[in-house]
N, CA, C and O atoms as a CHARMM CRD file, in Angstrom:
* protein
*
  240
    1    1 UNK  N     10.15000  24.31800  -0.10800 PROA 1      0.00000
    2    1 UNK  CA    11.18000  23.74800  -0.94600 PROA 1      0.00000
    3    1 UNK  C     10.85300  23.96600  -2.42100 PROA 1      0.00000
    4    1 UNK  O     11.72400  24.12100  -3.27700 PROA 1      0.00000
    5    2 UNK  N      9.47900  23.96900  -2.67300 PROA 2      0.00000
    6    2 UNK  CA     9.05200  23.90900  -4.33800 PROA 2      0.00000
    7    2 UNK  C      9.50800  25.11200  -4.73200 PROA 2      0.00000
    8    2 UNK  O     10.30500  25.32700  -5.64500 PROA 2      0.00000
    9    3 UNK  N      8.70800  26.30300  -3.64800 PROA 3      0.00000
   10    3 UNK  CA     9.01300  27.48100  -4.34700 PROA 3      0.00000
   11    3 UNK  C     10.67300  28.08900  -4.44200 PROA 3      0.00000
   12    3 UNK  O     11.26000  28.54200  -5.42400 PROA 3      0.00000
   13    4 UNK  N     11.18900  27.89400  -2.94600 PROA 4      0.00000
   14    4 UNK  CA    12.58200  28.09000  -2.94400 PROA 4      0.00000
   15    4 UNK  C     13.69700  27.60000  -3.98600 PROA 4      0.00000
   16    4 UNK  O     14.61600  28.27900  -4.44300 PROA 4      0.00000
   17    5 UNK  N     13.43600  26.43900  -4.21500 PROA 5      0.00000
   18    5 UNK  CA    14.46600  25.68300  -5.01200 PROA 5      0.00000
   19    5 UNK  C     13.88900  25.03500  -6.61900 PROA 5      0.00000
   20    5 UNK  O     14.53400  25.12200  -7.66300 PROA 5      0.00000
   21    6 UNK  N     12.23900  24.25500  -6.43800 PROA 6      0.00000
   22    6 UNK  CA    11.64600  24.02000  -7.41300 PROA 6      0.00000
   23    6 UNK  C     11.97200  24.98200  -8.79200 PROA 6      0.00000
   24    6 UNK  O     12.56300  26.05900  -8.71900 PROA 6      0.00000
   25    7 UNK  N     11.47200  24.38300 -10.05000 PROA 7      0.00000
   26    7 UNK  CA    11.41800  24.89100 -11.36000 PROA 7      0.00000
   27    7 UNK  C     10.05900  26.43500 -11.11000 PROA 7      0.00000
   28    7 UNK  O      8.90000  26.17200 -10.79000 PROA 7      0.00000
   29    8 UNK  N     10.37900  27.41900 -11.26000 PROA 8      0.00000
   30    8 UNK  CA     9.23800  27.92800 -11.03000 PROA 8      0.00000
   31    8 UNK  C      8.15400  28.12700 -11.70100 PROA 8      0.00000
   32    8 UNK  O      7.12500  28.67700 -11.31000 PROA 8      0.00000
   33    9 UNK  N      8.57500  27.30800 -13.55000 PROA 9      0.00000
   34    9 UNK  CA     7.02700  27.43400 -14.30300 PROA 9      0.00000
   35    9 UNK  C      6.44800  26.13700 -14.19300 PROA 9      0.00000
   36    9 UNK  O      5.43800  25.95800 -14.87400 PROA 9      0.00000
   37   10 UNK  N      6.89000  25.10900 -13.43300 PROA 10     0.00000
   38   10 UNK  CA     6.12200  24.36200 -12.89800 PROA 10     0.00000
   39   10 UNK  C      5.23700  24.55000 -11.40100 PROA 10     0.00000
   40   10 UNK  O      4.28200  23.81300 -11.15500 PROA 10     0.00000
   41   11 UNK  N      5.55600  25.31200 -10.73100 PROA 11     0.00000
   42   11 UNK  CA     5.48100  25.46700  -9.39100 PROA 11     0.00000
   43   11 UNK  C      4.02300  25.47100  -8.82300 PROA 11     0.00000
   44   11 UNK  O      3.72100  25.09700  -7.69000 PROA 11     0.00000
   45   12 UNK  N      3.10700  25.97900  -9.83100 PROA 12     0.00000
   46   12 UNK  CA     1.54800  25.85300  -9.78000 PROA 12     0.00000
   47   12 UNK  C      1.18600  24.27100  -9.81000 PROA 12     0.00000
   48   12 UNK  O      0.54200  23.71100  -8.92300 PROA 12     0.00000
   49   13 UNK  N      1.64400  23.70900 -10.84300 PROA 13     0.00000
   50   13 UNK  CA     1.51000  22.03200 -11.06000 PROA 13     0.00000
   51   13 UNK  C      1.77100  21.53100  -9.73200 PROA 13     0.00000
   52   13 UNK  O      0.84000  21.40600  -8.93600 PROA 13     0.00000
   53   14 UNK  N      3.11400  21.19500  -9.38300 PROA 14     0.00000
   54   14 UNK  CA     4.01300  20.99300  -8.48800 PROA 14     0.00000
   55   14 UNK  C      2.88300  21.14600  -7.09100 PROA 14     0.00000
   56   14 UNK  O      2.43900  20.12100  -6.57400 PROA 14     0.00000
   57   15 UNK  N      2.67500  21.87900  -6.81500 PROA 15     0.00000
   58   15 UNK  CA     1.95400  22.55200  -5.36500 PROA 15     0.00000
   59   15 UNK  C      0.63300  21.66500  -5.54100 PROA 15     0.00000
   60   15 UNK  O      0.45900  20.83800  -4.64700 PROA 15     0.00000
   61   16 UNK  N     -0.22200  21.70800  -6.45400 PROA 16     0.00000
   62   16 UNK  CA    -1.72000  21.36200  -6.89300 PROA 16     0.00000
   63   16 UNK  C     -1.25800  19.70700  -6.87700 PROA 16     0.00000
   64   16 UNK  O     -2.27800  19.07700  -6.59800 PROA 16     0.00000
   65   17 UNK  N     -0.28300  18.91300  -7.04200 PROA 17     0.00000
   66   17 UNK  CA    -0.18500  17.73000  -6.95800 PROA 17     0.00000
   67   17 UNK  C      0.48000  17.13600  -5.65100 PROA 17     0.00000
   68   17 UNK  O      0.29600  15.96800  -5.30600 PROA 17     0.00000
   69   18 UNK  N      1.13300  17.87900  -5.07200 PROA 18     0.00000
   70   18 UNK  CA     0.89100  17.71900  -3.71200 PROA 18     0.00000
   71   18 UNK  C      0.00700  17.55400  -2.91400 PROA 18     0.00000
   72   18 UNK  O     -0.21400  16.50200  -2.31500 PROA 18     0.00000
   73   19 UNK  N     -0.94100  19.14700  -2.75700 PROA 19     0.00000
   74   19 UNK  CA    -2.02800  19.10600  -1.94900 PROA 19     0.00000
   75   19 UNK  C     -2.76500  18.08500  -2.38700 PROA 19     0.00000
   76   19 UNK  O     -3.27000  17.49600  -1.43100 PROA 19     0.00000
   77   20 UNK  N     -3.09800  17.53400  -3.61100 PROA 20     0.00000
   78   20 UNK  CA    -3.81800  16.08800  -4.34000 PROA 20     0.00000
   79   20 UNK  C     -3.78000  14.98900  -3.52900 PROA 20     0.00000
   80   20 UNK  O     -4.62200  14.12500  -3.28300 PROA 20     0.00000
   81   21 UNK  N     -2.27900  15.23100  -3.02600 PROA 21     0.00000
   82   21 UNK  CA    -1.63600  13.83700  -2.65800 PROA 21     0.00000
   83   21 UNK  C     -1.91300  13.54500  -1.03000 PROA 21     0.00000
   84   21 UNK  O     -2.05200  12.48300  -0.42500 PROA 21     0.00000
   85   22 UNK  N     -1.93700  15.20700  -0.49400 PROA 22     0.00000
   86   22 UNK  CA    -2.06700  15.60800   0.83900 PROA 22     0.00000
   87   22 UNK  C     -3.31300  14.87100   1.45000 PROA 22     0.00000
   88   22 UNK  O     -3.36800  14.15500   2.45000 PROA 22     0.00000
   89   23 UNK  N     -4.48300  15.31600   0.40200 PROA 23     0.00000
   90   23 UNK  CA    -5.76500  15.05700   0.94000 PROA 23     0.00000
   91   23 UNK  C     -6.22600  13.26700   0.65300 PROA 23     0.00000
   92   23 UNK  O     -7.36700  12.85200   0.85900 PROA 23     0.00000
   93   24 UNK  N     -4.96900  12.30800   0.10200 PROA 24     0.00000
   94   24 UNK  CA    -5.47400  11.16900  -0.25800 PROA 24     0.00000
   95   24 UNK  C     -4.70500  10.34300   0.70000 PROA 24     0.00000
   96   24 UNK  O     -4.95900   9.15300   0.88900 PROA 24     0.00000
   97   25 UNK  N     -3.79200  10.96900   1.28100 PROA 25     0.00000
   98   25 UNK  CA    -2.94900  10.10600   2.58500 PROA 25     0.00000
   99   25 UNK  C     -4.11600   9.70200   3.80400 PROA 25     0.00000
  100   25 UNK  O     -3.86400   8.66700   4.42100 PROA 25     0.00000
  101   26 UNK  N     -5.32500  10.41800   4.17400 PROA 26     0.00000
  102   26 UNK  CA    -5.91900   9.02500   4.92000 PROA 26     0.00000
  103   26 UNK  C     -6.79700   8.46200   4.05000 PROA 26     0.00000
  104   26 UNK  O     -7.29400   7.48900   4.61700 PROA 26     0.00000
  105   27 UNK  N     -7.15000   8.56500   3.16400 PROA 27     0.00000
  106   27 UNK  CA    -7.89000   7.26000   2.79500 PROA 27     0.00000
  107   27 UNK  C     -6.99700   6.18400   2.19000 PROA 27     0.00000
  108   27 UNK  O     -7.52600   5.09600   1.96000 PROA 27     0.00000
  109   28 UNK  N     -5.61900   6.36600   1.88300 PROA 28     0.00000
  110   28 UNK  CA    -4.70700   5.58900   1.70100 PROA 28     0.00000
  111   28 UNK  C     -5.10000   4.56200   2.83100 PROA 28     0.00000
  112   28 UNK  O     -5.75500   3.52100   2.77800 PROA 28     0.00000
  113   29 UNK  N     -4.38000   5.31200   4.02700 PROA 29     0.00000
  114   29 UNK  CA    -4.25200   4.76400   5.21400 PROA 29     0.00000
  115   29 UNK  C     -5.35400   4.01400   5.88300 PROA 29     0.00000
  116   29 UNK  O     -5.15900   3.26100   6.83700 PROA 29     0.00000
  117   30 UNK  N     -6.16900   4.17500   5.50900 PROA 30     0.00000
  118   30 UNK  CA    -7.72700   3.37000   5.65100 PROA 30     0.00000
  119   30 UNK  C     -7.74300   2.46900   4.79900 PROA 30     0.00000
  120   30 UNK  O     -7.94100   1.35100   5.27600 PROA 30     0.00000
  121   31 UNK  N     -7.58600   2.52900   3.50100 PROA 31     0.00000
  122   31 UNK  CA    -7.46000   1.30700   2.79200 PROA 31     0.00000
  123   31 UNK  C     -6.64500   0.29800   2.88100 PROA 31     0.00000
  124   31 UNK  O     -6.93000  -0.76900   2.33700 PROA 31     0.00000
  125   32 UNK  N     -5.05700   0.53600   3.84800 PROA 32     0.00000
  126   32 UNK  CA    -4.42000  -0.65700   4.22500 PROA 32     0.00000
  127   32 UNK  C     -5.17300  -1.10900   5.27700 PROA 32     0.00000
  128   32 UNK  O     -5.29600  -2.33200   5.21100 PROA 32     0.00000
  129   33 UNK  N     -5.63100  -0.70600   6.05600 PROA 33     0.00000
  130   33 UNK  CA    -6.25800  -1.43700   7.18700 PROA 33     0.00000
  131   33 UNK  C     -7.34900  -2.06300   7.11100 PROA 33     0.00000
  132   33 UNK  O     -7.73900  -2.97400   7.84200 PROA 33     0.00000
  133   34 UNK  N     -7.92900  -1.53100   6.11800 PROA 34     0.00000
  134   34 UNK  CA    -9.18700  -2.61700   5.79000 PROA 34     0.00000
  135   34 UNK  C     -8.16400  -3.72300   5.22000 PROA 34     0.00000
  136   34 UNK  O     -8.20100  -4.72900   5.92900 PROA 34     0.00000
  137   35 UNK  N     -7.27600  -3.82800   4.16300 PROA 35     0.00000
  138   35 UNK  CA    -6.98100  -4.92200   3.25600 PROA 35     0.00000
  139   35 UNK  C     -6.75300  -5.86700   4.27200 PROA 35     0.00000
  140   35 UNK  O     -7.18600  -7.01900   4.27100 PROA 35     0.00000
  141   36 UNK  N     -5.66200  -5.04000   5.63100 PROA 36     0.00000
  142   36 UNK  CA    -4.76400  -5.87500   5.93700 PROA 36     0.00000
  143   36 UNK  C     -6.25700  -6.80900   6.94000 PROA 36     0.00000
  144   36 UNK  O     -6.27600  -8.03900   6.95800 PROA 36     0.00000
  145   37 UNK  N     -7.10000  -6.16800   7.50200 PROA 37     0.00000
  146   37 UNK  CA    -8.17100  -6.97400   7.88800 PROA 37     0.00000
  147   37 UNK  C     -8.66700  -7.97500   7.69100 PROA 37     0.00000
  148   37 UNK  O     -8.89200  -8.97700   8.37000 PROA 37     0.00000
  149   38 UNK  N     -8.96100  -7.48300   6.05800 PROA 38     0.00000
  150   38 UNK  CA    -9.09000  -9.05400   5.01600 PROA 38     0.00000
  151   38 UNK  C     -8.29000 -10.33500   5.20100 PROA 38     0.00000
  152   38 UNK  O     -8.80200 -11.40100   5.54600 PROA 38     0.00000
  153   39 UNK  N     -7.15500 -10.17600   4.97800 PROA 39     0.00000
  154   39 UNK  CA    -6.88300 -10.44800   4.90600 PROA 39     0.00000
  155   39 UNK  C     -6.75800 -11.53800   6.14100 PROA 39     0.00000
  156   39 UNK  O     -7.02300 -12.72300   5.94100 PROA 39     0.00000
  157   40 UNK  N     -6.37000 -11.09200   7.32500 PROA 40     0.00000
  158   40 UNK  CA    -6.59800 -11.79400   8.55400 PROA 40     0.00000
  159   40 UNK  C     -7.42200 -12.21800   8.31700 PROA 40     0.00000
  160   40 UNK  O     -7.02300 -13.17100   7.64700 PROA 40     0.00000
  161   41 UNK  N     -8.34700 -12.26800   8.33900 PROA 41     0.00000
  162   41 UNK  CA   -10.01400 -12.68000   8.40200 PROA 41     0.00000
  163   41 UNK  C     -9.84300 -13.87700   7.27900 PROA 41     0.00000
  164   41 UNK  O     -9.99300 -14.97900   7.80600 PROA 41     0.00000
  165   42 UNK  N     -9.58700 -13.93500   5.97600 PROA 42     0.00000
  166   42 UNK  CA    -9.69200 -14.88300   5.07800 PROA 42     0.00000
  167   42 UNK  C     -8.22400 -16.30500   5.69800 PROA 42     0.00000
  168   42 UNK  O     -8.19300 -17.48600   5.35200 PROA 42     0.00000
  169   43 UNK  N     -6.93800 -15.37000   6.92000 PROA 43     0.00000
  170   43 UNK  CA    -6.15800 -16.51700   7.16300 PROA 43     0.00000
  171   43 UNK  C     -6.95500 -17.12200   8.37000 PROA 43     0.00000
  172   43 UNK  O     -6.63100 -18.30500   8.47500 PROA 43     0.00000
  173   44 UNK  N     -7.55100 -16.88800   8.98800 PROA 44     0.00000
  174   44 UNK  CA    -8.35200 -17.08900  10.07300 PROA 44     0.00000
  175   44 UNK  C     -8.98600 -18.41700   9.82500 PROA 44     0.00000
  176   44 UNK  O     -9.01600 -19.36400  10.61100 PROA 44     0.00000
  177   45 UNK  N     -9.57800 -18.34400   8.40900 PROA 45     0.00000
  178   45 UNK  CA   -11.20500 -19.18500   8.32600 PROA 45     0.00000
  179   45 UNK  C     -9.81000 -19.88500   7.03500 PROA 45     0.00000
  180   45 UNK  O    -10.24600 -20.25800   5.94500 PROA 45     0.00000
  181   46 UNK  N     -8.70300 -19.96300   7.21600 PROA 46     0.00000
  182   46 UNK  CA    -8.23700 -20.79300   6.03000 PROA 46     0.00000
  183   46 UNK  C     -7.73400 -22.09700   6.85900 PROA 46     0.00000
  184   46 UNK  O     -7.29000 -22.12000   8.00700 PROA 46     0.00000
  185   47 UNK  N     -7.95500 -23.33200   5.82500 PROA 47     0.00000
  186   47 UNK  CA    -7.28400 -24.39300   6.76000 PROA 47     0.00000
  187   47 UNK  C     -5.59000 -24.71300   6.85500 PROA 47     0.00000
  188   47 UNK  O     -4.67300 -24.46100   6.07300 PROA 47     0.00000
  189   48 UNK  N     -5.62100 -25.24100   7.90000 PROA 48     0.00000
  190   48 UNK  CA    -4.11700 -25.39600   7.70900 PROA 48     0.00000
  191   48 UNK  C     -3.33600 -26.73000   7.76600 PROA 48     0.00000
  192   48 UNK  O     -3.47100 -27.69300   8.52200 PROA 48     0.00000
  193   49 UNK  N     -2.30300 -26.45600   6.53300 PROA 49     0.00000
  194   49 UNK  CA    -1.45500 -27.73600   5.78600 PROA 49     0.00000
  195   49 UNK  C     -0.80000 -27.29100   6.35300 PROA 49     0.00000
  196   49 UNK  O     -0.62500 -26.10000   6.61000 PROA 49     0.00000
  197   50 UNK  N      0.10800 -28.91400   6.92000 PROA 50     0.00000
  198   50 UNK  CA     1.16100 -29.33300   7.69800 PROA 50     0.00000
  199   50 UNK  C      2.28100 -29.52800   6.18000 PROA 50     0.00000
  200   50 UNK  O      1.95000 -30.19300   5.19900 PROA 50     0.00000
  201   51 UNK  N      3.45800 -28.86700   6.29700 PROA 51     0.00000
  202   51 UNK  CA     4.74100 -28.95600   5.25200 PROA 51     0.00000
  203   51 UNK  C      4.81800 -29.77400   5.75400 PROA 51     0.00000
  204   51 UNK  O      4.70000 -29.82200   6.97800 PROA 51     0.00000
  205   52 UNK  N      5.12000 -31.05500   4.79300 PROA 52     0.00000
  206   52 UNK  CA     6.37900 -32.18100   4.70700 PROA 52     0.00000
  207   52 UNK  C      7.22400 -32.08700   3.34300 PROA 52     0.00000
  208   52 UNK  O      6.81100 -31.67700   2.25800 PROA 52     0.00000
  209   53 UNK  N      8.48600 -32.55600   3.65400 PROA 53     0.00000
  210   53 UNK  CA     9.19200 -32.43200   2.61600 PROA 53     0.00000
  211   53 UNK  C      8.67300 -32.69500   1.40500 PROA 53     0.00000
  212   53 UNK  O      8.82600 -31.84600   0.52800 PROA 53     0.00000
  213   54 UNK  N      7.82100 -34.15300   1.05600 PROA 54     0.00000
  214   54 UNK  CA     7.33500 -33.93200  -0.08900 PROA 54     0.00000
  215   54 UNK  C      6.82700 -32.59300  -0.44800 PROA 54     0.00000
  216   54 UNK  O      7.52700 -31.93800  -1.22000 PROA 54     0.00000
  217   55 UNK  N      5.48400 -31.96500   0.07800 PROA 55     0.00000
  218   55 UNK  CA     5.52500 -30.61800  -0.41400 PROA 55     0.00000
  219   55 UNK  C      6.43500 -29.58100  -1.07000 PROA 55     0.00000
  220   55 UNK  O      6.36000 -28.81800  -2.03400 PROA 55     0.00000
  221   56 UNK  N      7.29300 -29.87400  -0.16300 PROA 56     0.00000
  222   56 UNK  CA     8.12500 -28.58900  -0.78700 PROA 56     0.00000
  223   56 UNK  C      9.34200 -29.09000  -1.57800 PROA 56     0.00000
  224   56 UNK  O     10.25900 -28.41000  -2.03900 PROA 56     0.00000
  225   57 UNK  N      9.16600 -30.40900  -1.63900 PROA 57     0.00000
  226   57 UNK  CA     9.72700 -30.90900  -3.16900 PROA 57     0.00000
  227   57 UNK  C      8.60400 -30.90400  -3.99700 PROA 57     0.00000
  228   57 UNK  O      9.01200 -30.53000  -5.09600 PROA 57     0.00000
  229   58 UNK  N      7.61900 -31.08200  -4.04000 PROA 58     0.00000
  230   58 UNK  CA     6.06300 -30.33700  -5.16800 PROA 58     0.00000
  231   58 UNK  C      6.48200 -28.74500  -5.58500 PROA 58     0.00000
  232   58 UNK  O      6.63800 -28.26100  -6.70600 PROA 58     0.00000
  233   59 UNK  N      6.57400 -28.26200  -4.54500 PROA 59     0.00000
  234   59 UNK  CA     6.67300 -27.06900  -4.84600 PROA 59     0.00000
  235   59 UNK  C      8.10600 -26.28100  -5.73300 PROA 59     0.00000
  236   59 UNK  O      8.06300 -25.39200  -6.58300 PROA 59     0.00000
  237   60 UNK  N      8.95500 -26.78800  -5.32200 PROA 60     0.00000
  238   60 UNK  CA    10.40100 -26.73300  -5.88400 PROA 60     0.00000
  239   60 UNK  C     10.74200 -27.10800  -7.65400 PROA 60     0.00000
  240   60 UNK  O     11.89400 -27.05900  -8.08500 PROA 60     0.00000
């Protein structure tokens, strides 16, 4: 598509920021799964409050 249709004095840029992007999609993808881990893990060991209306007239 870059070369076919793209600007072509960008097309070196264009390509080089792709493949950039190419090679960072799994450690992306590794880094949500750790977060989302964390995250479990910190709701896990969190305590848990019962809403009553007061609350969420506090909160409001």
């Amino acid at each position: 598509m870059v070369v076919a249709h793209g600007d072509q004095s960008l097309k070196d840029s264009i390509l080089s920021q792709l493949d950039n992007i190419d090679k960072k999609i799994p450690t992306l993808g590794e880094n949500a799964i750790n977060s989302i881990q964390r995250i479990e893990e910190m709701m896990g060991k969190s305590e848990i409050i019962n809403i009553t209306d007061e609350i969420k007239l506090r909160a409001t």
